[in-house]
C-alpha positions, 0 to 999 in steps of 0.5 A: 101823971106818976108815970110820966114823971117816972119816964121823964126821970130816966130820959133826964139821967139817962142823958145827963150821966152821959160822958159825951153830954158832960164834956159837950156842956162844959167844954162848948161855951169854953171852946166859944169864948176862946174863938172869941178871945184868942184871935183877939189875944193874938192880935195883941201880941207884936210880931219881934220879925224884921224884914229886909226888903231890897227896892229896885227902882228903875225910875229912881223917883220912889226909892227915897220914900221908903224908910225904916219901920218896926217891921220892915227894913228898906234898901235901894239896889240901884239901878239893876238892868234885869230882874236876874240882876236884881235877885243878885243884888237882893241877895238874902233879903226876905223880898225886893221891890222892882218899880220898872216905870212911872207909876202915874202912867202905868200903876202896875209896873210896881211887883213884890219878889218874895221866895217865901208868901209875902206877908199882907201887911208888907203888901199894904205899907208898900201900896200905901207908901206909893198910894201917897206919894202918887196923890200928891204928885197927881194933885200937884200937876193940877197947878191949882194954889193950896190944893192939898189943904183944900182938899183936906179940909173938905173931907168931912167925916160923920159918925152917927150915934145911936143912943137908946132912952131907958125908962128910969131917963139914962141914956145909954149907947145902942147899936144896930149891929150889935142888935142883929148879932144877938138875935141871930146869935140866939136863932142859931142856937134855937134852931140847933138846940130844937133840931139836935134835941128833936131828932134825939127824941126820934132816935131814942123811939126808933132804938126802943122800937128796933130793940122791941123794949117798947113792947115790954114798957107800953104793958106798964105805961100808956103809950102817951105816957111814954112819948110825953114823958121821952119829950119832958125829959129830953127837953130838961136834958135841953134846959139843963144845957141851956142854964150851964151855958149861960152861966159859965158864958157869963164867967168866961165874958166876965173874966175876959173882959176883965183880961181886956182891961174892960171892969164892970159894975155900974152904969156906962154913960152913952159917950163912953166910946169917948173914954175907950173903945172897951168902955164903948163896948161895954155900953152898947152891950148894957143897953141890952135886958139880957136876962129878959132875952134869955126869958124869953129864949127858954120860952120859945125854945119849949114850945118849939121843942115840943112842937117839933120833938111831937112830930120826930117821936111820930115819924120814929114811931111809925118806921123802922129805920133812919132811912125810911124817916128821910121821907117824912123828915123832908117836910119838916126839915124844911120849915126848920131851914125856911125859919132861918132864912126868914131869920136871916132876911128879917135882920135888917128889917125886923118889923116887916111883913116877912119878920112879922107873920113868920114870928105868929106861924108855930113852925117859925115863930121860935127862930124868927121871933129871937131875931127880932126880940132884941129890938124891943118889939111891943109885947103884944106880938111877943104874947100872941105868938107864944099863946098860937106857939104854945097852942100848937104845940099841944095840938101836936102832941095830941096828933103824934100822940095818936099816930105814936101808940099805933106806930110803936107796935107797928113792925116789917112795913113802911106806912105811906102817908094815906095810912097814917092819916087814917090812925089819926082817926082810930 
């Protein structure tokens, strides 16, 4: 055990004085908040641009419907007999308008000239300027009485609200999508944390092996001491990461939240949309036991690690270079990449069969079962899959661990699949 520990020890600082990992685990949850925060910072932000847009009517029925707004200035060029006419008459104008016909009769007779690409939203004000105009002429040529305030007042528009009951009787604003943006959120960092960290044990055993220390540890330490002691530490290193993040995301959310107008501390009522769209925000996001979910991320991420970080130090072990490992990585890599799509696939029906049974299966438990945490899932399932994960993940050790103490020393040769199967049984 001393040994483990004293191997774990130089994995975890070997790792963790790296610049590369300092810079990552500070910088990420930086670069995340501001990819969140900055596009929603811009949009804030309004435009001080004015564009002159010339209006070319040839039917002379549209031109007086546009009208002056913040960003666009509208001016009619009569009636000009051609499109060089119009260019003439649009004349330092950023764009013109030419309407060539009856737009009831034939609606793409409506064209945007612009030097320049024209912006979308110039686009939109001009459809929906017509697209208005045109309804009301449509809905006129009926001839019924009253017709636009029967169809007004028909319109019936239902927004279903989700509330969620605690156990403590406050009612609290859920939602769906916010549901599966969480747990897909945490599948996709399991899923990367687990490949990055796995394949880093895979390298770091292939290095040793190519470099021949190994050779010179395993006269000091058992080679189950040594592959145990590459996993503890590399996944602390993971752990570690994990905390960081955790901690400057809360920050880094808090203060943006705060820049947005939305405060925190207390309780949200469900109607909070009512208030605000932030504040309705804000109550969708507390109906959710964050640190429950993170309890259970760390829970998931160790057994997964394990389980995978087992099988990458084996297949490390047993070649001597990145291209020999492709073909004992294709099988592995593949239940990774079938968890996320069981992933994907289980959002929308989180209690299904295909969530269900790739939750309890070891290889995709870890993936799976993130999406379907934030649902509240009965604890039972949440149990019975970390017992099987946890299970497996020491079956696995104890099978790579076998091929792993023959495989260190083992140089000049690819073994196929039939040799390995017969270290399991020295």
């Amino acid at each position: 055990m001393k040994k483990i520990l004293i191997v774990t020890k130089r994995e975890y600082l070997h790792r963790v004085n790296k610049k590369s990992f300092i810079l990552i685990t500070l910088f990420a949850p930086v670069l995340f908040a501001a990819l969140v925060f900055v596009p929603l910072w811009l949009s804030s932000l309004e435009s001080s641009d004015v564009y002159d847009v010339a209006v070319a009517d040839h039917t002379g029925k549209y031109v007086s419907l546009f009208k002056d707004t913040d960003r666009f200035r509208f001016t009619g060029t009569g009636n000009p007999a051609s499109v060089d006419e119009s260019k003439d008459r649009a004349s330092g104008m950023f764009a013109f308008l030419e309407i060539k016909d009856d737009l009831l009769e034939n609606p793409k007779a409506a064209t945007l000239y612009s030097e320049k690409q024209i912006p979308r939203d110039l686009k939109i004000e001009v459809a929906s300027i017509l697209n208005q105009y045109l309804e009301k002429e449509k809905r006129a040529s009926f001839h019924i009485p009253n017709l636009d305030e029967i169809i007004e007042s028909s319109r019936v528009r239902i927004d279903v609200q989700t509330v969620k009951w605690g156990k403590d009787g406050v009612a609290t604003e859920s939602s769906s999508e916010i549901s599966s943006a969480i747990g897909m959120l945490f599948t996709l960092i399991i899923y990367l944390f687990i490949m990055m960290y796995g394949a880093m044990v895979m390298h770091g055993v292939m290095e040793e092996k190519t470099n021949r220390i190994v050779e010179i540890m395993i006269s000091s330490v058992r080679p189950f001491d040594l592959m145990t002691g590459k996993i503890v530490g590399i996944g602390l290193v993971g752990l570690t990461q994990v905390f960081i993040w955790c901690i400057l995301t809360a920050l880094l959310v808090t203060a943006g939240g705060l820049f947005f107008g939305v405060g925190g501390g207390g309780s949200v009522p469900y109607n909070a949309a009512e208030i605000s769209p932030a504040a309705g925000m804000m109550s969708k996001l507390g109906s959710f036991n964050f640190v429950e979910i993170i309890i259970y991320f760390v829970l998931f991420f160790i057994g997964g690690y394990v389980s995978y970080a087992s099988l990458f130090a084996a297949i490390g072990s047993a070649v001597d270079s990145p291209d020999d490992s492709q073909q004992f990585m294709t099988p592995v890599m593949a239940f990774l990449i079938f968890a996320v799509y069981a992933g994907i696939y289980s959002v929308n029906n989180p209690d299904g069969p295909l969530a269900f049974w790739c939750s309890l299966i070891p290889f995709t438990s870890p993936v799976v079962m993130m999406v379907r945490i934030p649902y509240e899932i009965p604890f039972r399932q949440i149990l019975l899959s970390l017992v099987l994960l946890y299970a497996s993940a020491i079956l696995l050790v104890w099978l790579s661990a076998k091929i792993y103490r023959v495989g260190i020393l083992m140089y000049g040769k690819k073994p196929g699949i039939k040799e390995i199967a017969r270290w399991l049984k020295y």
